[in-house]
C-alpha positions in Angstrom: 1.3 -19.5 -17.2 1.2 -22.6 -15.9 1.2 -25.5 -18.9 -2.4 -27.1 -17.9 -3.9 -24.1 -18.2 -2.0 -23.2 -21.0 -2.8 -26.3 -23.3 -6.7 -26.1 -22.0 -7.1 -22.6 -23.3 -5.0 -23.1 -26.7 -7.7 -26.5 -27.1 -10.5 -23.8 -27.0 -9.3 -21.8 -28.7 -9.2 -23.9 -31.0 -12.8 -25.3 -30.8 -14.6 -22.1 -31.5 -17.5 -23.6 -33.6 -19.0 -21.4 -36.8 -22.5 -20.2 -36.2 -25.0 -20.4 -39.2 -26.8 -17.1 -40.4 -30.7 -16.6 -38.6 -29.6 -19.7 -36.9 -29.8 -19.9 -32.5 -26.1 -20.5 -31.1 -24.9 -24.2 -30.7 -24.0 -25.4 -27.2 -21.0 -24.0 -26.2 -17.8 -27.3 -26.6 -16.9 -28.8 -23.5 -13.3 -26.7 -24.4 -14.8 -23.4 -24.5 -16.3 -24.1 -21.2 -13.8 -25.1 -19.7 -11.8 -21.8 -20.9 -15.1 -19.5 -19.5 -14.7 -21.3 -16.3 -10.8 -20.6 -15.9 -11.4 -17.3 -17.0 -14.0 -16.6 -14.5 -11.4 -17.8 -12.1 -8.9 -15.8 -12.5 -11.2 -12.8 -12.4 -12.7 -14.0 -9.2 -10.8 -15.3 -6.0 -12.1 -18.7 -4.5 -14.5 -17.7 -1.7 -12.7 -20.1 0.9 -10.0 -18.8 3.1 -6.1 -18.8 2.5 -3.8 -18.9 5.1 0.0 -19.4 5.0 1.4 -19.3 8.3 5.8 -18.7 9.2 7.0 -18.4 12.4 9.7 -15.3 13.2 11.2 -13.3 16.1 12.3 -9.8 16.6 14.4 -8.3 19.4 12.3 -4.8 20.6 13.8 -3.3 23.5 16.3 -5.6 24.2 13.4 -8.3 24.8 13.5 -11.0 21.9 9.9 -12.1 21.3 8.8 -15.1 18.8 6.1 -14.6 16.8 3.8 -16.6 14.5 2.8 -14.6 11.1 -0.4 -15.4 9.2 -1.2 -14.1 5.5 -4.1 -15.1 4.4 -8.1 -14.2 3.7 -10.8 -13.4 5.4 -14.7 -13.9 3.4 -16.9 -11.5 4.6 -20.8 -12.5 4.5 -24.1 -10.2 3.9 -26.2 -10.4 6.5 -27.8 -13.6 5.0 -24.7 -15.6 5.0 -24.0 -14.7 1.3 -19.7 -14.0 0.6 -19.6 -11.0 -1.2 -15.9 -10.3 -0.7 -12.6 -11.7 0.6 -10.0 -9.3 2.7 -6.4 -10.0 2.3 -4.5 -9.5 5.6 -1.5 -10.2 7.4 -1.5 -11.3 11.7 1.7 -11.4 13.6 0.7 -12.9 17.2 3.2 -13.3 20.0 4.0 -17.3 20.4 2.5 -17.7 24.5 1.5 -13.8 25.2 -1.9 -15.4 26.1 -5.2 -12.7 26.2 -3.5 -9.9 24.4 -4.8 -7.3 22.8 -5.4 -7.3 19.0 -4.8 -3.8 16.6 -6.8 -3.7 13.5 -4.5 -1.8 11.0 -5.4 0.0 7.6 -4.3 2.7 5.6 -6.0 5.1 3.5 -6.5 6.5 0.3 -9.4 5.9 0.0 -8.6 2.7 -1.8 -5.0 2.0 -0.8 -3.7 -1.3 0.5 -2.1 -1.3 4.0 1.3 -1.9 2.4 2.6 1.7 4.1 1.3 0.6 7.9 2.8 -2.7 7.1 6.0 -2.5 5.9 6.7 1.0 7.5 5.5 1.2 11.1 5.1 -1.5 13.5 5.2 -4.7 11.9 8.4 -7.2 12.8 9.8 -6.2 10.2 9.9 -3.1 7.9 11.6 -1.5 4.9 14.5 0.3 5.7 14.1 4.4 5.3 16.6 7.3 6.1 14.3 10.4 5.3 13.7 12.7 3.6 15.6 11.2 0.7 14.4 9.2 -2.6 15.1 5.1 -1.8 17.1 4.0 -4.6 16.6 0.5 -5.7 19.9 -0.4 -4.6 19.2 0.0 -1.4 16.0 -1.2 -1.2 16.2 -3.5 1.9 13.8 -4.9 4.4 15.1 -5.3 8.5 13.8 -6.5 11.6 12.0 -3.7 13.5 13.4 -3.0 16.9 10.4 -0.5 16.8 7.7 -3.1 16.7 4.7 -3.1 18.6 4.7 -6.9 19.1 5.6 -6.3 22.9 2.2 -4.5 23.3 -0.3 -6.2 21.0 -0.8 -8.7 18.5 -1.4 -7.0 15.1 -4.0 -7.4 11.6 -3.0 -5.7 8.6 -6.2 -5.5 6.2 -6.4 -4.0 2.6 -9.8 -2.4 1.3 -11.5 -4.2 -1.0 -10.4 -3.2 -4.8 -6.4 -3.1 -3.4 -3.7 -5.2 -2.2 -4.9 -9.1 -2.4 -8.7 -7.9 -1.4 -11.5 -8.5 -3.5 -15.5 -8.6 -4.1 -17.0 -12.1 -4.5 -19.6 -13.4 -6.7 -21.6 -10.8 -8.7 -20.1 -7.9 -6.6 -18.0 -5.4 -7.9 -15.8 -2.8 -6.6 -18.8 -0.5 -6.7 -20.7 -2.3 -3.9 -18.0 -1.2 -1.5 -16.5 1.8 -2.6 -18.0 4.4 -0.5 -17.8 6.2 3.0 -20.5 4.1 4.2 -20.2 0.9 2.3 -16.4 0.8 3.6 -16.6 0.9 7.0 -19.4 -1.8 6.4 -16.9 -3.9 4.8 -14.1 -3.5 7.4 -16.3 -3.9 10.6 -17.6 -7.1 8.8 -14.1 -8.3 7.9 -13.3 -7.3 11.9 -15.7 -9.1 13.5 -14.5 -12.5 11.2 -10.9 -12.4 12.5 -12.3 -11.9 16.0 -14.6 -14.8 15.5 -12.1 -17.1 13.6 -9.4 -16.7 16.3 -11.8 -16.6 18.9 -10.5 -13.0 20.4 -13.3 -11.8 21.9 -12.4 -11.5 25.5 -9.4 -9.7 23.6 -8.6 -6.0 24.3 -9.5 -4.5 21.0 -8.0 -1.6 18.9 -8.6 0.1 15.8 -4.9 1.8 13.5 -6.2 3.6 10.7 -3.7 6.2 9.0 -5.0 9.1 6.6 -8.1 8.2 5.0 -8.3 5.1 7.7 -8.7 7.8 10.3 -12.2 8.6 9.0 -12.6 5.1 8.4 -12.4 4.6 12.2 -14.7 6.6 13.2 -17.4 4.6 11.0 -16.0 1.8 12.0 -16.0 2.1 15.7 -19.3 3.4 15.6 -21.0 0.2 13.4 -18.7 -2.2 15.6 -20.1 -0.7 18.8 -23.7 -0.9 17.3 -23.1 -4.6 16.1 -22.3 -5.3 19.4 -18.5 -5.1 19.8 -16.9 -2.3 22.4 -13.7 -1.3 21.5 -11.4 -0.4 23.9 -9.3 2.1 21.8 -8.6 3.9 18.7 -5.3 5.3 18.0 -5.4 7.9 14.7 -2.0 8.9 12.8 -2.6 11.8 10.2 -5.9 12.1 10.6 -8.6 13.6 8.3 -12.4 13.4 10.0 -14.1 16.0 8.2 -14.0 16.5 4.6 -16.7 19.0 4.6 -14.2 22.2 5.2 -12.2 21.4 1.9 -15.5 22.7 0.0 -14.8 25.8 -2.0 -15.6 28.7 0.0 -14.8 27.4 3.9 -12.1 29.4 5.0 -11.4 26.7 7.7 -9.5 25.5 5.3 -6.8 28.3 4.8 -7.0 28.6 8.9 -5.8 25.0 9.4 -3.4 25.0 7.0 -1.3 27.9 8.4 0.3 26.4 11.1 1.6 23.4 9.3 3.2 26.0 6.6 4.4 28.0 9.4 6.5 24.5 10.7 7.5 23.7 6.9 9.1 27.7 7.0 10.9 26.6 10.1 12.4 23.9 9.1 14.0 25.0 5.8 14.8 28.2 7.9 12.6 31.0 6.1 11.0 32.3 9.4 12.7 35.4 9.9 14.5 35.8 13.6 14.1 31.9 13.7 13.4 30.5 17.1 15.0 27.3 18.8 12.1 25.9 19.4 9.3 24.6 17.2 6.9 23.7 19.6 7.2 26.9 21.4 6.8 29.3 17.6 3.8 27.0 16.8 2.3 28.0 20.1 2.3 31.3 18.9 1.3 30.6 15.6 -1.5 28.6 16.8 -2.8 31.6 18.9 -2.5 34.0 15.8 -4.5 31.7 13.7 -7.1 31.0 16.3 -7.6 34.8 16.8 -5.9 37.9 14.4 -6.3 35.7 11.4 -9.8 33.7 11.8 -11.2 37.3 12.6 -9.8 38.9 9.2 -11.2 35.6 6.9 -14.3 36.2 8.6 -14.5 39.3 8.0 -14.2 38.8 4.3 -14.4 42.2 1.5 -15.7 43.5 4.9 -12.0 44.0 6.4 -10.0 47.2 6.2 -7.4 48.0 3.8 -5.3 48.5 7.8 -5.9 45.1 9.3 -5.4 43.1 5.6 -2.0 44.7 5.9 -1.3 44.2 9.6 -2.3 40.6 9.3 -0.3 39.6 6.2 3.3 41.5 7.8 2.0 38.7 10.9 1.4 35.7 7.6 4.9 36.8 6.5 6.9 36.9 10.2 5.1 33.1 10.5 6.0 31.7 7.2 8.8 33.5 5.1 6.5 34.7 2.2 6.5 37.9 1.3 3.7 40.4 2.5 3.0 40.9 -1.5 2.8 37.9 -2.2 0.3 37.7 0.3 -1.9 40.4 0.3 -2.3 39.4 -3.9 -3.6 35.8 -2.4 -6.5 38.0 -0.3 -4.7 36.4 3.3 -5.5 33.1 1.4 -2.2 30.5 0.7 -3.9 27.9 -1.1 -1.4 24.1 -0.7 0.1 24.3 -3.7 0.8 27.8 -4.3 2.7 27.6 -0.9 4.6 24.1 -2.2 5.8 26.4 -4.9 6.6 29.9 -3.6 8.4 28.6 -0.3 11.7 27.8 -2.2 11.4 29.0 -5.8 14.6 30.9 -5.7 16.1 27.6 -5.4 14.1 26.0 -8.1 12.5 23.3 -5.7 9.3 22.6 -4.6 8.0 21.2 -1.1 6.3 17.5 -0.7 2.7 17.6 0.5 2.4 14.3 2.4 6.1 15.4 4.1 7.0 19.3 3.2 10.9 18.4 4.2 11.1 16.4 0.6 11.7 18.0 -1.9 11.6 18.7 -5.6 13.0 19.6 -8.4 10.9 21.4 -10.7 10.9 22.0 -14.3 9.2 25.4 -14.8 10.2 27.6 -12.2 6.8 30.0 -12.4 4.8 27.2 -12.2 1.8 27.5 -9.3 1.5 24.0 -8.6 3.9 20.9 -7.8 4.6 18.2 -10.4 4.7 15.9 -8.0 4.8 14.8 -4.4 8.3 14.0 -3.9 7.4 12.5 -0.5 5.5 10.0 -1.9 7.7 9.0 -5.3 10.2 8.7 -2.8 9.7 5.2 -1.1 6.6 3.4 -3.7 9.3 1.5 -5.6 10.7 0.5 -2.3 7.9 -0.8 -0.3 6.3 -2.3 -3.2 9.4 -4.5 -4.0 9.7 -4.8 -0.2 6.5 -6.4 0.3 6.4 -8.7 -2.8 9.3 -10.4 -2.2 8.2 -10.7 2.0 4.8 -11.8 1.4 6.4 -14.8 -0.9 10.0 -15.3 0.6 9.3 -14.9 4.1 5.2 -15.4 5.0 5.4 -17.9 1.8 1.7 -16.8 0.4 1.5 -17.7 -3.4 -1.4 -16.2 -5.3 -1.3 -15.5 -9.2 -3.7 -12.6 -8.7 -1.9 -9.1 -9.0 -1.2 -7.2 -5.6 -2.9 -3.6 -6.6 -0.9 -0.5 -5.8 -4.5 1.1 -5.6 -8.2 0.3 -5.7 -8.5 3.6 -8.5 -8.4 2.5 -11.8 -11.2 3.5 -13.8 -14.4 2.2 -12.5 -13.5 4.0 -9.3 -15.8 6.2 -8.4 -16.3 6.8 -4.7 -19.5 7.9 -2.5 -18.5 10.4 -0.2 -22.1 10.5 1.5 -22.1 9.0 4.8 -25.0 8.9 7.5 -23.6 9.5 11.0 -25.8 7.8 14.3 -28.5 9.8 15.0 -28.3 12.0 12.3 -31.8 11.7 9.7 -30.0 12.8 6.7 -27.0 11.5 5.0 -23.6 14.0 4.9 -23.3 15.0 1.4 -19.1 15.4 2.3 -18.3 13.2 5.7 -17.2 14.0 8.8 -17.0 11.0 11.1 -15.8 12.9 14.3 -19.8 13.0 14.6 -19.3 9.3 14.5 -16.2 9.4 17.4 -17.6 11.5 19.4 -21.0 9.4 19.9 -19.0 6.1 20.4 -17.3 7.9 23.0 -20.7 8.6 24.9 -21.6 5.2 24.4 -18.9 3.4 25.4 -16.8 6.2 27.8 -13.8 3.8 28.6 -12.5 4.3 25.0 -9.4 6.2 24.6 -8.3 7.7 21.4 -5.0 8.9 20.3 -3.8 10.9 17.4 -0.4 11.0 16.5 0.6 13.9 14.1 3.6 15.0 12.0 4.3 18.4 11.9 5.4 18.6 8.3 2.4 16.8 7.2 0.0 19.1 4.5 -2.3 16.2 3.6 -3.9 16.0 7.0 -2.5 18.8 9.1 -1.9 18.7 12.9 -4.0 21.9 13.6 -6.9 20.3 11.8 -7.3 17.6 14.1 -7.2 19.8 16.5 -9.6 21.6 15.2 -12.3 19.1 14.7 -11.6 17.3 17.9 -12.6 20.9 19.5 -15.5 20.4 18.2 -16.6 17.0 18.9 -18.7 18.5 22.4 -17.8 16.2 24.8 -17.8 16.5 28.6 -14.6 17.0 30.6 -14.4 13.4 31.4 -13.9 12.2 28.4 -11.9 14.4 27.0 -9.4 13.0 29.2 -9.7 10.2 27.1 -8.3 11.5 24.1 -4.1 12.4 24.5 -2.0 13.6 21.3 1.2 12.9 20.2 3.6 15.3 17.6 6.4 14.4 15.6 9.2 16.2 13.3 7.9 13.9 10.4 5.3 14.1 7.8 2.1 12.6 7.1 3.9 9.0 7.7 5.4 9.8 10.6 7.7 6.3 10.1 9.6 7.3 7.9 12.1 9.3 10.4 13.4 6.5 12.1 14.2 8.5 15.4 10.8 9.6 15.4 9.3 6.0 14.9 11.4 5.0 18.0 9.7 8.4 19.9 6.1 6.6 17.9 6.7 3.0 19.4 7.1 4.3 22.9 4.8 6.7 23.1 2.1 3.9 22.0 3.6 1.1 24.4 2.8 3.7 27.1 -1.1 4.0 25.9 -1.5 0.9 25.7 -0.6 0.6 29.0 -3.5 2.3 30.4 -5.8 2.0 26.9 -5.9 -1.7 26.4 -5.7 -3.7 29.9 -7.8 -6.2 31.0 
């Protein structure tokens, strides 16, 4: 603490005056005053924007490019001018690239700062990973990125409100922006005031959402678009638009899931007669799931005794469980039961934001994971990462606690959402609705999703799923490309697959964001 404050709170502490019986409180001292008002400041961050600003370079494809990095604030306003909240992010901008284009990143959660898109993916720098193995502290480490995307676009890393250094303003509170709606208010608002305050509107404009920030994107394009600013693409990794299908009951759920179990099986080599080639078995596994097996969950108590059996030998040739095992589930492998059955002869259990990690588990009946290894895995490591960064390297000083998470226990989020056009709120969202009516509105848009195959949280065949159905025309379709990667939900953390990510991205923007 520092000693000013120190001395000024022990002084009222000491002043505490003693209030007669049936008698209205005294005036509050000048001392206890004065220790509300420092209070009050350390629960609220000032409304007027911090900035620290560094300069750095970083060699990406044997090009050296000098950047300037901003941390700082942004306060976003109500419509009446009012701040109800300031947004923590951090700008890397290449030193001369002129009209560039601009990427908006976030992750997910919801309520998660964008510490993994930060200080795993594209930034300058990032924390050093070999997967799919725990980080140990002693090798906790952060390098320059030779995988940055500072050759193709200047980048914005922004926490949700709640998390990271972001935070409501005035008499808000965390509940005024925690929600499907209320969100993608906040970002598009928070968007718009980096855009105005670095005067980037004739900039090409992206949005980078990952996980939860993939639904987030679809709001958001769609309000931005409304408010008056086109984007010119969206680019999705791990991506979750439509929460509906996880509703007991929806066997969409078990049908999307399949083929990502089917990849996990593959990789730890429990597919019997075990092709060389993923991509080519998850072909055929896509083609079972989107025909034998979405008939027979159809079908429900209605299917024969025959086809159960027929289709669960075909469940068991895809994954490695057994057809008993199986047919007890009624064709229906819920996440965690397949974490745990996979590999329980070897006492481990699979991740579920990466199924390569693994872990070990302490009752070896049990139905459901401990854990997520995946994720245990690399926290300690990017949280000590970016803490010592943010204040060594982008020199930003705050006293106010960096949140691992927005979810502590006033958290309580509202999953309704109103899509355009639609008269009735969503009581569970799905925001292709909202993609898919910003691409009729604005039909230069391209979109990318990037997937990792051994990613349970948001599976691969899901997006591809929704996407499907998002009833476009030919034309645009051709707007939207996809991208797969031996990795898990964070795709980053195989380095060789971040170097496949970065140029694979590099080439979409290519034809995405010129000007």
């Amino acid at each position: 603490m520092r000693p000013v404050l120190s001395a000024l709170l022990l002084a009222a502490t000491a002043a505490t005056p003693v209030l007669a019986q049936d008698k209205p409180a005294e005036p509050k001292s000048h001392a206890e005053a004065l220790k509300a008002d420092v209070e009050k400041a350390w629960v609220r961050p000032p409304v007027e924007e911090q900035a620290s600003t560094s300069k750095g370079s970083v060699t990406v494809r044997g090009q050296k490019i000098a950047y300037t990095a901003t941390a700082g604030t942004l306060t976003i306003r109500d419509d009446d001018g009012k701040p109800v909240a300031t947004m923590f992010y951090t700008a890397y901008t290449r030193d001369g690239g002129g009209n560039r284009p601009v990427t908006f990143f976030y992750n997910g959660g919801p309520g998660s700062p964008t510490v993994w898109l930060h200080m795993g993916s594209f930034a300058p720098v990032r924390v050093a990973t070999d997967d799919p193995i725990y980080v140990a502290p002693s090798r906790y480490a952060v390098r320059p990125n030779p995988d940055s995307l500072i050759d193709k676009t200047d980048m914005v890393f922004i926490d949700a409100i709640g998390a990271g250094w972001s935070r409501p303003l005035g008499d808000k509170t965390g509940k005024d922006f925690w929600g499907v709606d209320q969100d993608a208010d906040a970002f598009a608002r928070g968007i718009m005031r980096y855009v105005d305050k670095f005067n980037r509107w004739s900039s090409p404009k992206v949005l980078f959402g990952e996980s939860y920030g993939t639904l987030r994107s679809g709001a958001v394009g769609a309000v931005l678009e409304e408010r008056g600013m086109s984007l010119d693409g969206i680019v999705l990794l791990s991506t979750i638009l439509n929460y509906g299908v996880r509703q007991p009951g929806y066997d969409q759920n078990y049908q999307i899931l399949f083929p990502t179990f089917a990849a996990t099986a593959w990789y730890h080599g429990r597919v019997p007669n075990r092709p060389a080639s993923l991509e080519a078995f998850l072909t055929d596994v896509r083609a079972f799931v989107a025909g034998p097996y979405a008939a027979a969950l159809a079908k429900g108590d209605a299917i024969t005794d025959a086809e159960k059996r027929d289709v669960a030998r075909r469940m068991a040739a895809c994954t490695g469980l057994s057809e008993d095992f199986i047919l007890r589930a009624n064709l229906r492998i819920s996440l965690s039961h397949f974490q745990t059955e996979l590999l329980r002869d070897r006492g481990v259990a699979t991740g579920r934001l990466d199924t390569r990690y693994l872990l070990n588990v302490g009752d070896a009946n049990a139905d459901s994971p401990e854990d997520d290894p995946a994720s245990t895995a690399i926290t300690g490591a990017y949280f000590a990462g970016f803490r010592n960064y943010a204040s060594q390297v982008l020199g930003y000083k705050t006293d106010m606690p960096y949140k691992l998470s927005a979810r502590d226990g006033t958290f309580d989020w509202d999953w309704k959402h109103r899509a355009p056009g639609e008269r009735y709120p969503q009581p569970a969202p799905n925001t292709a609705v909202d993609l898919a009516s910003t691409m009729r509105t604005n039909p230069d848009l391209k979109v990318l999703f990037l997937n990792g195959y051994y990613d349970a949280a948001t599976p691969f065949y899901s997006t591809e799923y929704d996407v499907a159905h998002m009833m476009l025309t030919p034309a645009l379709r051709q707007n939207i490309a996809f991208r797969y990667y031996e990795s898990g939900h964070m795709v980053y953390l195989n380095p060789r697959e971040l170097t496949r990510m970065h140029d694979d991205i590099a080439a979409w923007y290519d034809t995405a964001a010129r000007r």
